[in-house]
VODRENDO-958121 format. One line per field, with one value per atom (N, C-alpha, C, O): residue in three letters; chain; atom name; x, z, y. Coordinates in steps of 0.05 Angstrom, whole numbers. Atoms other than C-alpha are relative to their C-alpha. Layout:
% VODRENDO-958121
residuo: Ala:... .
cadena: A:... .
atomo: CA:... .
xx: X:... .
zz: Z:... .
yy: Y:... .
//
This chain:
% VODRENDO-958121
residuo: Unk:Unk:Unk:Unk:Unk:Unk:Unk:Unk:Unk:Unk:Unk:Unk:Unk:Unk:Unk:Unk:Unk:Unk:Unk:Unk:Unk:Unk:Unk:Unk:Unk:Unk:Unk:Unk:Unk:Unk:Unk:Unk:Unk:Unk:Unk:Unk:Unk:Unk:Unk:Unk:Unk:Unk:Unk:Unk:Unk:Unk:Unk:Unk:Unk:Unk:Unk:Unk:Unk:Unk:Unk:Unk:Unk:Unk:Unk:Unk:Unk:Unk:Unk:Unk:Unk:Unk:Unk:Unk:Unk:Unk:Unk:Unk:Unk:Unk:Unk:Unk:Unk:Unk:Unk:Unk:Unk:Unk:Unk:Unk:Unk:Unk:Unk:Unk:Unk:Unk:Unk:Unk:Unk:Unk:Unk:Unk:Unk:Unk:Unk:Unk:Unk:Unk:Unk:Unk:Unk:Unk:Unk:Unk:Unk:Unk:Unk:Unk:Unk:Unk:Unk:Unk:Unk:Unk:Unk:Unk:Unk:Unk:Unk:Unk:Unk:Unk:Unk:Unk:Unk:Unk:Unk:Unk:Unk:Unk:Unk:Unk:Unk:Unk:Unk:Unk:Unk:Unk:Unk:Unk:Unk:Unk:Unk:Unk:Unk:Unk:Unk:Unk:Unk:Unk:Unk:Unk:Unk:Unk:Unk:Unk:Unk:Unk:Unk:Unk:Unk:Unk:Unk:Unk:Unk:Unk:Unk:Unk:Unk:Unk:Unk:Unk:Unk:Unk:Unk:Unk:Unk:Unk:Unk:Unk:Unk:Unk:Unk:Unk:Unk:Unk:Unk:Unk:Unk:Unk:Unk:Unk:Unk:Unk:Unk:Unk:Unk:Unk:Unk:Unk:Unk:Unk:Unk:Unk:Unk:Unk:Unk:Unk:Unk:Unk:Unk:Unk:Unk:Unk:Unk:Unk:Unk:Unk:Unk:Unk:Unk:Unk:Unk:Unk:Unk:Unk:Unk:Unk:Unk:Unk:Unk:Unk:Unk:Unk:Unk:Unk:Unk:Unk:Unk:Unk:Unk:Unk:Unk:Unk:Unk:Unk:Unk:Unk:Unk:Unk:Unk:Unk:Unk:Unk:Unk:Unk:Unk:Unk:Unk:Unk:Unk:Unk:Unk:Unk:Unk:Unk:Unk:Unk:Unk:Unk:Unk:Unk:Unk:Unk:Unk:Unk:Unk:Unk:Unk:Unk:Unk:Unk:Unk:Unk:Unk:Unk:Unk:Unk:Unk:Unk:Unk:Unk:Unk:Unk:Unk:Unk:Unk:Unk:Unk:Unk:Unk:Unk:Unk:Unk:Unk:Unk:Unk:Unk:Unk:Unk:Unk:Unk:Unk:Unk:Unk:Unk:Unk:Unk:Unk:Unk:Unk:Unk:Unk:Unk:Unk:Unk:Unk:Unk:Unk:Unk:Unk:Unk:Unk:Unk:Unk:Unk:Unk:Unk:Unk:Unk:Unk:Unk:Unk:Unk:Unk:Unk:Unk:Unk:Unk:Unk:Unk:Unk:Unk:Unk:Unk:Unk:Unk:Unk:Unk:Unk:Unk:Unk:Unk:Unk:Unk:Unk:Unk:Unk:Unk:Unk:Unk:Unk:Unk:Unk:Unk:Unk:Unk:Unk:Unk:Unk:Unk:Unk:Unk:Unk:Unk:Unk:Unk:Unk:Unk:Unk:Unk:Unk:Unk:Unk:Unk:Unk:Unk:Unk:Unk:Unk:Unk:Unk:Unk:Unk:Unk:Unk:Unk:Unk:Unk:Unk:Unk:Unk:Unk:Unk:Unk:Unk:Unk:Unk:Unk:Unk:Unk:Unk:Unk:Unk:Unk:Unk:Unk:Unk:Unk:Unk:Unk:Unk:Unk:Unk:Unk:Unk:Unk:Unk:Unk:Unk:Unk:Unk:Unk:Unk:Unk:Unk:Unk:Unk:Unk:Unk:Unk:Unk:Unk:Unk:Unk:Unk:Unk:Unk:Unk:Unk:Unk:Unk:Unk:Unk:Unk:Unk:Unk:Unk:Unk:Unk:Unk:Unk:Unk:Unk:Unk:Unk:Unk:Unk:Unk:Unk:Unk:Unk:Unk:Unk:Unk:Unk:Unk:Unk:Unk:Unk:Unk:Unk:Unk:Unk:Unk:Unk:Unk:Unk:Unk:Unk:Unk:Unk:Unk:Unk:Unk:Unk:Unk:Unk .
cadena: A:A:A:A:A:A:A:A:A:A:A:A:A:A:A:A:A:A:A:A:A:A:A:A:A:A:A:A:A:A:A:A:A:A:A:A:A:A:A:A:A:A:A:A:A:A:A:A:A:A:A:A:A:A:A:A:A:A:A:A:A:A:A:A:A:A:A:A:A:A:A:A:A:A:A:A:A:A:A:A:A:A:A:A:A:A:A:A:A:A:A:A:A:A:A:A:A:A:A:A:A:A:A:A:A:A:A:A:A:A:A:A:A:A:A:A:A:A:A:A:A:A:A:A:A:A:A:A:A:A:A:A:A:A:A:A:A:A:A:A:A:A:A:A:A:A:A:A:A:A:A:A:A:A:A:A:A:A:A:A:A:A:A:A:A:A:A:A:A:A:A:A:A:A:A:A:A:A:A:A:A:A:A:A:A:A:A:A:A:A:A:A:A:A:A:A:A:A:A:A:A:A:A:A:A:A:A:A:A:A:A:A:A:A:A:A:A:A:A:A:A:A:A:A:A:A:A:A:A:A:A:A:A:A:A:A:A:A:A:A:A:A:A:A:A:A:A:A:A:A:A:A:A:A:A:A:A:A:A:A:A:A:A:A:A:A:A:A:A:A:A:A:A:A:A:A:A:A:A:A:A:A:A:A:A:A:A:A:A:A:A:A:A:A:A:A:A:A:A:A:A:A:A:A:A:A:A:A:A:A:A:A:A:A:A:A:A:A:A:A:A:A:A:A:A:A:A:A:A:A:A:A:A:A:A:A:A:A:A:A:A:A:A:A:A:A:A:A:A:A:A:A:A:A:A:A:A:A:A:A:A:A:A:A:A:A:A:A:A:A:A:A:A:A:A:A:A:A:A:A:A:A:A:A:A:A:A:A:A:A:A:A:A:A:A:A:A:A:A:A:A:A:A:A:A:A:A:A:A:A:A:A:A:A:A:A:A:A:A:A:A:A:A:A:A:A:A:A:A:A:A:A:A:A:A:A:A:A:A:A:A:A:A:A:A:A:A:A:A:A:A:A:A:A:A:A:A:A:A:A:A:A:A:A:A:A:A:A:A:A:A:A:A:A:A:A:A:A:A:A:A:A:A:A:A:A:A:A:A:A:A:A:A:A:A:A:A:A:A:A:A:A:A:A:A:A:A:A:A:A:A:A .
atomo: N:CA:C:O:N:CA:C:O:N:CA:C:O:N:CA:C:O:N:CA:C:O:N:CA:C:O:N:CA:C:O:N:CA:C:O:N:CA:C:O:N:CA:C:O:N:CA:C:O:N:CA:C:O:N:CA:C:O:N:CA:C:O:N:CA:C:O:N:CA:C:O:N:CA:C:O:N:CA:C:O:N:CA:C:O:N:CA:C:O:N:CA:C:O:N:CA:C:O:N:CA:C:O:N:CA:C:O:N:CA:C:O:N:CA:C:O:N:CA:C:O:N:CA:C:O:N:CA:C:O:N:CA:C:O:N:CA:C:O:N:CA:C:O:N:CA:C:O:N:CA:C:O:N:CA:C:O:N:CA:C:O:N:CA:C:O:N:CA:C:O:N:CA:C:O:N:CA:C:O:N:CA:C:O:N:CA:C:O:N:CA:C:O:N:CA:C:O:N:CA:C:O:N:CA:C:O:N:CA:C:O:N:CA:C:O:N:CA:C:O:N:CA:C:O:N:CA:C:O:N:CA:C:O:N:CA:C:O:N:CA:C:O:N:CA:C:O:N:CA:C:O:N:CA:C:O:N:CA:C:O:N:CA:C:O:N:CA:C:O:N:CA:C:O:N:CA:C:O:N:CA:C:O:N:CA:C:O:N:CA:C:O:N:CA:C:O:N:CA:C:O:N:CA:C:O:N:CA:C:O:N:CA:C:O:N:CA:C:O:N:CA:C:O:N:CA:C:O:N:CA:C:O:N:CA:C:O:N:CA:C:O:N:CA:C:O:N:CA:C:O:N:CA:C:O:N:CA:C:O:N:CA:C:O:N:CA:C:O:N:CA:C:O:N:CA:C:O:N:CA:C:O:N:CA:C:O:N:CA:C:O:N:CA:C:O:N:CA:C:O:N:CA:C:O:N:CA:C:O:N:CA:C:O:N:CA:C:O:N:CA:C:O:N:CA:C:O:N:CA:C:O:N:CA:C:O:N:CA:C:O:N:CA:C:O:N:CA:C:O:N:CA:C:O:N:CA:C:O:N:CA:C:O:N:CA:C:O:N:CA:C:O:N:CA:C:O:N:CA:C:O:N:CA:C:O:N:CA:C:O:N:CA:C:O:N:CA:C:O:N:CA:C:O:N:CA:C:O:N:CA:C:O:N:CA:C:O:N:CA:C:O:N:CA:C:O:N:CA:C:O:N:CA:C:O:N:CA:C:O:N:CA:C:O:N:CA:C:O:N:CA:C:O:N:CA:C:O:N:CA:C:O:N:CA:C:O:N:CA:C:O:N:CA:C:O .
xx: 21:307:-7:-14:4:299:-32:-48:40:226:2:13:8:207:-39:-52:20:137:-7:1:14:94:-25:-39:30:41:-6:10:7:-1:-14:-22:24:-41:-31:-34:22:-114:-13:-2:14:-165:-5:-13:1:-165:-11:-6:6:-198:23:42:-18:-155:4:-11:-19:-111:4:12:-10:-103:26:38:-26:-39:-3:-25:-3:-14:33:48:-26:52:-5:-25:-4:71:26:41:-21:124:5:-13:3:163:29:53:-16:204:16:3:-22:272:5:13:-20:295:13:10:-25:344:14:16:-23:391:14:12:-34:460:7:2:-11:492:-10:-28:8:481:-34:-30:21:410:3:-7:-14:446:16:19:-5:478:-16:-11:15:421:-14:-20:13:391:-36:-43:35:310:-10:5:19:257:-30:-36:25:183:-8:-1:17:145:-37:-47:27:68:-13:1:-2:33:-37:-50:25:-40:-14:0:-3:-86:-6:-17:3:-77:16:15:-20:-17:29:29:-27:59:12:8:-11:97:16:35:-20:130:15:9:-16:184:-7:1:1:162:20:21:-32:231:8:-3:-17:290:15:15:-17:339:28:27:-14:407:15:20:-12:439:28:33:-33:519:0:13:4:498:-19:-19:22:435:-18:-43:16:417:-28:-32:27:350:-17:-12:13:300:-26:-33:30:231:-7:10:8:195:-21:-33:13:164:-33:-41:23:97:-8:-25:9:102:22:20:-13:159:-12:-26:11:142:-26:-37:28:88:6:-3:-7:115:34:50:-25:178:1:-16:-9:220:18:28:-13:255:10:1:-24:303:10:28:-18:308:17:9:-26:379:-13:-22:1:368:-20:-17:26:300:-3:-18:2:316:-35:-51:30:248:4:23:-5:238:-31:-50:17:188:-10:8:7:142:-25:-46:9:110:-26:-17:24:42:-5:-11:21:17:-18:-14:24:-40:2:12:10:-56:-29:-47:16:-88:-14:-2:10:-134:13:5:-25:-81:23:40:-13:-42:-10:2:13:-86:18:25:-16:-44:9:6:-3:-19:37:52:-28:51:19:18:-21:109:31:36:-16:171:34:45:-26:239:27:29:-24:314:22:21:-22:381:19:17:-32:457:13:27:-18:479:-27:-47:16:434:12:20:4:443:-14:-31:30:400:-6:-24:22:371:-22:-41:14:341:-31:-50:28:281:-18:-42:23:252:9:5:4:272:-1:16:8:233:18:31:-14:265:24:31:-29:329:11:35:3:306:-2:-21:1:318:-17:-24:12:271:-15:-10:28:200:-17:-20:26:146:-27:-34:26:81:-23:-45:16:47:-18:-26:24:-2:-15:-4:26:-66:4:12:4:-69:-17:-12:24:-143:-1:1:2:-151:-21:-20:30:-228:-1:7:2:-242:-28:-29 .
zz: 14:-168:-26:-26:25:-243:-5:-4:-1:-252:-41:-52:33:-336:8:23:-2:-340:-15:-17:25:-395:4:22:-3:-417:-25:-43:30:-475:-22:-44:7:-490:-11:-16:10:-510:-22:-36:22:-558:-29:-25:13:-625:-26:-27:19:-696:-23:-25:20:-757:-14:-24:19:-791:21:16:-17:-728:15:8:-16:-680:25:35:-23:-615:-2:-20:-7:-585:34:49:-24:-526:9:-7:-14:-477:24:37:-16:-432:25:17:-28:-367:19:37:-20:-324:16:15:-19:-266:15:8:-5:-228:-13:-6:19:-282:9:16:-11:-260:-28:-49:25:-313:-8:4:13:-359:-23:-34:7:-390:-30:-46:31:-462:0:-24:7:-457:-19:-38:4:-458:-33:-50:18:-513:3:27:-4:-514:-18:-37:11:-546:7:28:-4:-551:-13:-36:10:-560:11:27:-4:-558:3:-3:-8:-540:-5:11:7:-568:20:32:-19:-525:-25:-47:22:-550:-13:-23:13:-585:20:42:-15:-563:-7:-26:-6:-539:-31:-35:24:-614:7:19:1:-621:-16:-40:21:-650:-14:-38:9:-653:24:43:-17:-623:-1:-24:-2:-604:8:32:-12:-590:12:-2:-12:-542:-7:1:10:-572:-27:-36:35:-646:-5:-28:14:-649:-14:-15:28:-702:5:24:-7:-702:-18:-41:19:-725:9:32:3:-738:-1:-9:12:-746:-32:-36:27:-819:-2:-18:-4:-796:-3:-18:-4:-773:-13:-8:6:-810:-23:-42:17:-846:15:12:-15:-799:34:45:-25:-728:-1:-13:-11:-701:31:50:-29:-643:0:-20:-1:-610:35:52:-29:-541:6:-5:-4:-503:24:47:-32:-456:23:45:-23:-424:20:44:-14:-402:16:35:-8:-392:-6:11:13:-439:-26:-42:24:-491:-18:-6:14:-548:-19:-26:22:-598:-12:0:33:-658:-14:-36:11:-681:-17:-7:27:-749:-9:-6:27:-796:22:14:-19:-739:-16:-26:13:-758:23:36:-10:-729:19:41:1:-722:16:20:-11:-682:33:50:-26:-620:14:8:-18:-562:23:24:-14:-503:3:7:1:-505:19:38:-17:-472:-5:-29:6:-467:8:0:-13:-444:1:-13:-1:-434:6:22:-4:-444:-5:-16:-2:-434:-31:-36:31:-516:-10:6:14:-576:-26:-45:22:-626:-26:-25:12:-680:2:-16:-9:-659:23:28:-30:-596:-9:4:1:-633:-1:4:1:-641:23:22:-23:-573:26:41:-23:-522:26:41:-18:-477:18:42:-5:-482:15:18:-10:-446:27:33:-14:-378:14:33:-11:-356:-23:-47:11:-369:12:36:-16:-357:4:-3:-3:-343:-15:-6:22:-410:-3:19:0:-435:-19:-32:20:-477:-25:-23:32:-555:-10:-26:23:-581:-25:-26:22:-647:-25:-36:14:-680:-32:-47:35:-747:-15:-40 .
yy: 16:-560:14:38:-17:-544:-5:-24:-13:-511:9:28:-20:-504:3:-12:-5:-474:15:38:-3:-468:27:36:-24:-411:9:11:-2:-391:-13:-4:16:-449:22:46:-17:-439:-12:-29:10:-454:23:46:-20:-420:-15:-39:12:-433:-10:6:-2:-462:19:37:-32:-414:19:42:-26:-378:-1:-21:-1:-365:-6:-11:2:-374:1:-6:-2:-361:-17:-19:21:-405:12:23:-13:-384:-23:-33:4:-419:6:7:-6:-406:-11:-21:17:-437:10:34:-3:-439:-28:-52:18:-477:-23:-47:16:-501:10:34:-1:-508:9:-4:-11:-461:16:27:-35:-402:-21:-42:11:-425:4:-12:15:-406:-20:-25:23:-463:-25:-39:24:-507:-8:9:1:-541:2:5:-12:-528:-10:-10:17:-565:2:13:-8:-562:-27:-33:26:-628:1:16:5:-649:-25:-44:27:-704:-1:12:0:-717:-22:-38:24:-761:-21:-21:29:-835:-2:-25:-10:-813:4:15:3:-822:37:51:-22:-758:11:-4:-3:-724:27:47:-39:-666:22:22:-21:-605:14:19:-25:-561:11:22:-1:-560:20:30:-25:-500:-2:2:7:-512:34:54:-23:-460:9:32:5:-468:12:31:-5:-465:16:25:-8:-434:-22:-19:10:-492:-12:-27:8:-507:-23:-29:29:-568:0:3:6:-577:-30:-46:23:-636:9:30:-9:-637:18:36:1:-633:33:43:-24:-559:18:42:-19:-532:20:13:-23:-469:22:44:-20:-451:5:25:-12:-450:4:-10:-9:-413:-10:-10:-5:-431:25:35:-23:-376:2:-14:6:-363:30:43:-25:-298:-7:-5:-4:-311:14:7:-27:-248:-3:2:13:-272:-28:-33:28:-345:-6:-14:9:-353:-17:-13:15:-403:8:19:-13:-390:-22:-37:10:-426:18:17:-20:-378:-23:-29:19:-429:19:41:-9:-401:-23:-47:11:-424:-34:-55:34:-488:1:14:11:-534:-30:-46:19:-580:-28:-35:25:-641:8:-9:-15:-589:4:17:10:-608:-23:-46:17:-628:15:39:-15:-614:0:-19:-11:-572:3:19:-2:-585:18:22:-7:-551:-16:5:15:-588:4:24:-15:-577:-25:-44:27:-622:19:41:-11:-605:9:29:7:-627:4:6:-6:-617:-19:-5:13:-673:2:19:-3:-676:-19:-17:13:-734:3:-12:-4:-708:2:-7:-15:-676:-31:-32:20:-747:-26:-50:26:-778:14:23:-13:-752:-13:1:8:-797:10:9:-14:-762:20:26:-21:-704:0:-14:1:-692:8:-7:-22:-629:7:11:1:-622:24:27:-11:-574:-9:-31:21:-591:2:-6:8:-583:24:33:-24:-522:-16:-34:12:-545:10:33:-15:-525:-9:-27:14:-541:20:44:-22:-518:-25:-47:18:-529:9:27:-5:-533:18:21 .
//
């Protein structure tokens, strides 16, 4: 049974950080393989991709919104996935998912659908 599980949430003021972490088990296969993704989901608001990781290439994708201010990141050795939040901002309120698919398109980052394996979301309030 594949287990992702989120941590690192939290409430923090604008312009501040957070790192988010999250954690696999039972994927069939070497967990570099996988491609990895981090999406959010505001309430009232449809599920979006933050940034995606692909395990083959490395290549990575942001959505516009947060590029320049958050990092994703992937330790193998750990089977840990990573998201880096700088300078949040208000609008950055949601609750964080992490997720995991076989291939890494670059369409994936904007179809949640596409994604097989989910965790079950950490909080990110961030007050102004």
């Amino acid at each position: 049974q594949v287990q992702l599980v989120e941590s690192g949430g939290g409430s923090v003021q604008a312009g501040g950080s957070l790192r988010l972490s999250c954690g696999a088990s039972g994927l069939t296969g070497s967990w570099s393989w996988y491609c990895l993704g981090w999406f959010r989901q505001a309430p009232g608001k449809e599920r979006e991709g933050v940034a995606t990781i692909d395990g083959l290439t490395s290549y990575i994708s942001y959505a516009p919104s947060v590029k320049g201010r958050f990092t994703i990141s992937r330790d193998n050795a750990k089977n840990t996935l990573y998201l880096q939040m700088d300078i949040l901002k208000p609008d950055d309120t949601a609750t964080y998912y992490c997720a995991a698919r076989v291939s890494c398109p670059r369409e994936v980052l904007a179809q949640p659908l596409a994604w097989p394996y989910w965790g079950q979301g950490t909080q990110v309030t961030v007050s102004s």
